[in-house]
TORPA-4810 file (N, C-alpha, C, O; in nm, 3 decimals):
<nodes>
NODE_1_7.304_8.491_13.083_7.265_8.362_13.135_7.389_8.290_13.188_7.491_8.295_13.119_X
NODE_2_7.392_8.220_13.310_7.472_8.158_13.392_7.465_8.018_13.318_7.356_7.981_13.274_X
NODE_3_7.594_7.929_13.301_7.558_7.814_13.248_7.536_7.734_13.370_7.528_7.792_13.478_X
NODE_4_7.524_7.593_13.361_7.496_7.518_13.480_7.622_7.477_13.564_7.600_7.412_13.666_X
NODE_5_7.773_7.511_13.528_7.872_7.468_13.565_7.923_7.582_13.667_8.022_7.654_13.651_X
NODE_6_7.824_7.581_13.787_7.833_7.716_13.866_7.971_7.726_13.991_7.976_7.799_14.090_X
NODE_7_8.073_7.622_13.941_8.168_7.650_14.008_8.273_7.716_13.941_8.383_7.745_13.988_X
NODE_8_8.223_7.742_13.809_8.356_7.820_13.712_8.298_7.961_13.612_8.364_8.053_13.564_X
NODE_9_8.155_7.934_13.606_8.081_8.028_13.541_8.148_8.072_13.410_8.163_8.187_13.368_X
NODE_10_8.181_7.964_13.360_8.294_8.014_13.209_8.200_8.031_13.121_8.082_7.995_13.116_X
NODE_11_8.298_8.118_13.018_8.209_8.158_12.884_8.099_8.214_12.830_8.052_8.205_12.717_X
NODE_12_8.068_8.268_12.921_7.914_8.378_12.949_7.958_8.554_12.920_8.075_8.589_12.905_X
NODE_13_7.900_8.601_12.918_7.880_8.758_12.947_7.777_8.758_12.997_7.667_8.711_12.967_X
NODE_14_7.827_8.834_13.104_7.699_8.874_13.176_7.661_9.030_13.243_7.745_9.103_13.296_X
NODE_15_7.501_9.066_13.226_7.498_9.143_13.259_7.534_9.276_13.422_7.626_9.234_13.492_X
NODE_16_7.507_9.336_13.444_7.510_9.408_13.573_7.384_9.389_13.653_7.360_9.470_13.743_X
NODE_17_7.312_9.303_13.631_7.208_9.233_13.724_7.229_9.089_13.768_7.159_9.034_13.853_X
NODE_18_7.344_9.024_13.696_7.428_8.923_13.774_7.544_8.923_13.808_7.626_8.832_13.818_X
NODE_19_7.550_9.077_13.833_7.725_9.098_13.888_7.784_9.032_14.011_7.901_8.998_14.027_X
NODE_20_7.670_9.019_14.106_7.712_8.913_14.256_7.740_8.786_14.257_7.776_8.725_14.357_X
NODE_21_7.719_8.724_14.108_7.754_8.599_14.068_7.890_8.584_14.027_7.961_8.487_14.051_X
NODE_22_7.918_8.675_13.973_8.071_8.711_13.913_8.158_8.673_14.042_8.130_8.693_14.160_X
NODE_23_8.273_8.612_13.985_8.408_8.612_14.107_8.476_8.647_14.019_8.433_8.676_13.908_X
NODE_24_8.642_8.649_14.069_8.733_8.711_14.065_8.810_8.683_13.883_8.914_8.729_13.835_X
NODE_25_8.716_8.599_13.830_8.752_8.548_13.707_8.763_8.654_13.592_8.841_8.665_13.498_X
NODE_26_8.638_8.740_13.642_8.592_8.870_13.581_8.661_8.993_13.541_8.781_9.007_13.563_X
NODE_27_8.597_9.072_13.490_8.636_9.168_13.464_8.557_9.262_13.366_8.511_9.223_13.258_X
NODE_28_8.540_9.423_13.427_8.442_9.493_13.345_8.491_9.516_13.179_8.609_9.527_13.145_X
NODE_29_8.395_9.521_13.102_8.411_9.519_12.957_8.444_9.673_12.941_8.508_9.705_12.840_X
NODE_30_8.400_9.788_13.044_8.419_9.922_13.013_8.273_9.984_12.984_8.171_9.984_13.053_X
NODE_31_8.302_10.039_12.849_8.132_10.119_12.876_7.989_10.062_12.833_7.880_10.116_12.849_X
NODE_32_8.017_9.935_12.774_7.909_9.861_12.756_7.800_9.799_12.883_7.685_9.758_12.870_X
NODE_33_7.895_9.811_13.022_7.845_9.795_13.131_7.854_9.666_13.168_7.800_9.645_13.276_X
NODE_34_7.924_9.532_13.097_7.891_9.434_13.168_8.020_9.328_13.177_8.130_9.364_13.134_X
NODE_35_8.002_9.198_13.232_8.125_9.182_13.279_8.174_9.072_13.158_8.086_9.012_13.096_X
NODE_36_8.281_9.052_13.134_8.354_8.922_13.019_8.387_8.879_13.029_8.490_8.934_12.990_X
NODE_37_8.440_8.714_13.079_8.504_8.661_13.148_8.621_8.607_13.052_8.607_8.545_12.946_X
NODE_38_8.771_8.660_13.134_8.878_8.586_13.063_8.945_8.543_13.092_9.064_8.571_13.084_X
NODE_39_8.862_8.401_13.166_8.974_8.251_13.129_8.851_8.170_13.142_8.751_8.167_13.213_X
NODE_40_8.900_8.111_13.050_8.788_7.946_13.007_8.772_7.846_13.081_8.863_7.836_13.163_X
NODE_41_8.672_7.744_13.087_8.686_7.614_13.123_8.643_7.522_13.011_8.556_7.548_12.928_X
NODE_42_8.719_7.404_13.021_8.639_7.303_12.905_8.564_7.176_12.983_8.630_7.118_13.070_X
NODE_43_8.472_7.145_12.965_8.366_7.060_13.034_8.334_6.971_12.910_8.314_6.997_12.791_X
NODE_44_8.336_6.858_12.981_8.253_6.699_12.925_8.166_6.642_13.005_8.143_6.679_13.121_X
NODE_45_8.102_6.529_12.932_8.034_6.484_12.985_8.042_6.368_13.098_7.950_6.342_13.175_X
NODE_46_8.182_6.296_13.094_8.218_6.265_13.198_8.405_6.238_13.201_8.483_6.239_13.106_X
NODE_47_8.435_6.213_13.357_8.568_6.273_13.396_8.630_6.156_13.334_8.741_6.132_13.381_X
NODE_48_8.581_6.055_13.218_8.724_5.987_13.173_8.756_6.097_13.047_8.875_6.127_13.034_X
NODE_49_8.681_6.144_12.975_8.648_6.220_12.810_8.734_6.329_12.875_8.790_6.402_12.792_X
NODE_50_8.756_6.357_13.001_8.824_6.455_13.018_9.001_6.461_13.069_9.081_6.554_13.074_X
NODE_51_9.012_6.269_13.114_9.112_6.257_13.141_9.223_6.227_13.023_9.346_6.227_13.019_X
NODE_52_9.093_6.195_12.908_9.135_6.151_12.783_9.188_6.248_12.725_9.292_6.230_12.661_X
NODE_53_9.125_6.378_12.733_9.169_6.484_12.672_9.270_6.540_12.716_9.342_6.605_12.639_X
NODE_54_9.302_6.526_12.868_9.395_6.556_12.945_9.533_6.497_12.892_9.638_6.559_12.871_X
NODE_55_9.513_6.393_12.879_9.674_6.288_12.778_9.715_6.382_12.692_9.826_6.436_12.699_X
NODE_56_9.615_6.409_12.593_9.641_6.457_12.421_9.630_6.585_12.374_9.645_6.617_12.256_X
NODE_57_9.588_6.698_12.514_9.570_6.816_12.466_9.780_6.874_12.473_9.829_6.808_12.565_X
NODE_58_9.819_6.906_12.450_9.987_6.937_12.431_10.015_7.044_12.523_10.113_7.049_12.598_X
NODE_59_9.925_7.126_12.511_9.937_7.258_12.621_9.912_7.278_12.805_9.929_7.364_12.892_X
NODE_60_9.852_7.109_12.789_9.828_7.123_12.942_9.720_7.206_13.001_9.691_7.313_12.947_X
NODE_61_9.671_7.175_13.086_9.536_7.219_13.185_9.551_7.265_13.311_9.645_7.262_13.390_X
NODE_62_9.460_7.301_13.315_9.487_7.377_13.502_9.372_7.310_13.597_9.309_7.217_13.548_X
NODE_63_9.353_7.339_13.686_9.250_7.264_13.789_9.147_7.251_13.731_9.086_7.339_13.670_X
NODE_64_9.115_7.123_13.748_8.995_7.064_13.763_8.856_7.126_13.869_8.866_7.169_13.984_X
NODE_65_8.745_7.113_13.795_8.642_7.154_13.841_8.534_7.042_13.842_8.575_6.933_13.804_X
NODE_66_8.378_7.051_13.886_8.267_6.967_13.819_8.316_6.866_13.835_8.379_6.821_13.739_X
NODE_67_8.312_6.783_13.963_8.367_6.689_13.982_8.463_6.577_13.889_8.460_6.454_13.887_X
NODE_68_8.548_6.672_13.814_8.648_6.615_13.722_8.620_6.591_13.608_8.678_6.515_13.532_X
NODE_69_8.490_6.683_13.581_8.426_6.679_13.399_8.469_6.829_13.344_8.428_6.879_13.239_X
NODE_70_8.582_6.904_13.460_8.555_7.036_13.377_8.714_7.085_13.379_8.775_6.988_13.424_X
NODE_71_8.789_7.169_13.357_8.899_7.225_13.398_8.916_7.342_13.307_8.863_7.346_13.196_X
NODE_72_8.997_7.444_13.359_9.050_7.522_13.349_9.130_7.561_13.231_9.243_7.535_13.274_X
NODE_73_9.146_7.602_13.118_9.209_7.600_13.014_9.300_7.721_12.993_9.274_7.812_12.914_X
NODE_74_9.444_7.711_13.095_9.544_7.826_13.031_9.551_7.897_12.916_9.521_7.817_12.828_X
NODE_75_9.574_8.009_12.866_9.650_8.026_12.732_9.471_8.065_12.695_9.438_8.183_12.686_X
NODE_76_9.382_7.968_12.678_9.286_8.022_12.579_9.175_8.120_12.575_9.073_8.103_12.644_X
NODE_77_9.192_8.224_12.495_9.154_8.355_12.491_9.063_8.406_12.425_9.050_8.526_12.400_X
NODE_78_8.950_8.261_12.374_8.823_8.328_12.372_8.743_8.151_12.371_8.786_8.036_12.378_X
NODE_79_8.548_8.243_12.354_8.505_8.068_12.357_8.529_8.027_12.264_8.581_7.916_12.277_X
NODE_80_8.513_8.082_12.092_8.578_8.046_11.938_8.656_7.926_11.965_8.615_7.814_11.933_X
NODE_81_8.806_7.954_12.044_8.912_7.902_12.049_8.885_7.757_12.134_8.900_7.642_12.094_X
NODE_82_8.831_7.816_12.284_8.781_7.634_12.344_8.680_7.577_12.288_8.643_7.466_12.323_X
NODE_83_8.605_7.666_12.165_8.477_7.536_12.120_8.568_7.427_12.008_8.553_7.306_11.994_X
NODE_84_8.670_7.524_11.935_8.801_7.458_11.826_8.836_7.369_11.911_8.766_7.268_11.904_X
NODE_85_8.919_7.366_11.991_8.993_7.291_12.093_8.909_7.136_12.125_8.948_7.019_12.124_X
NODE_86_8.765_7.207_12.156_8.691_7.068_12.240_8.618_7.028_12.074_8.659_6.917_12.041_X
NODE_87_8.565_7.063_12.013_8.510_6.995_11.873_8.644_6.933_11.790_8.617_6.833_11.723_X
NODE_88_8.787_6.978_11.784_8.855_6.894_11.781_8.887_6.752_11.857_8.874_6.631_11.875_X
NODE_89_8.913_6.815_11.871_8.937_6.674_12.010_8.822_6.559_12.003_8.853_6.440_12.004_X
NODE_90_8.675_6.607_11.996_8.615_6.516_12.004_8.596_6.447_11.872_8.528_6.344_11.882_X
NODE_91_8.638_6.475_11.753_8.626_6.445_11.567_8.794_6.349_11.582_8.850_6.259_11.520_X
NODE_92_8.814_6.410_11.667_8.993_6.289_11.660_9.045_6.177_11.754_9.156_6.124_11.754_X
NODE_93_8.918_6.149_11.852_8.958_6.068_11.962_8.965_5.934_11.899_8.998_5.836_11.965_X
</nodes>
């Protein structure tokens, strides 16, 4: 399943019947047949919660997506890690 944030398609696996959806973010898993995507985005609900997070996250962000509710999250290497990241963040604002 594609989430609704169809300019970054983060955090999904997806099968080989939505491989034309896939961009360059991708990459095949091998023999399981389908694709895994590895690099994240973190999305809010709107672009201040995100500018907010932008101040206080330490590691820094990469482009912005979703008209400035979403960006790019360097460094993090699974969803586990950006759901930690964003459920922090939101228990400490």
């Amino acid at each position: 399943m594609i989430n609704n944030y169809s300019c970054c398609y983060y955090n999904e696996t997806m099968n080989s019947n939505q491989m034309s959806t896939v961009n360059d973010i991708s990459k095949w898993s091998g023999s399981d047949n389908v694709y895994v995507q590895d690099k994240f985005y973190i999305h809010f609900d709107t672009s201040k919660e995100l500018e907010e997070f932008s101040k206080k996250y330490k590691y820094g962000i990469g482009c912005k997506c979703c008209s400035n509710t979403g960006a790019f999250m360097p460094g993090v290497k699974s969803k586990k890690e950006l759901d930690k990241i964003k459920d922090d963040f939101l228990k400490n604002r």
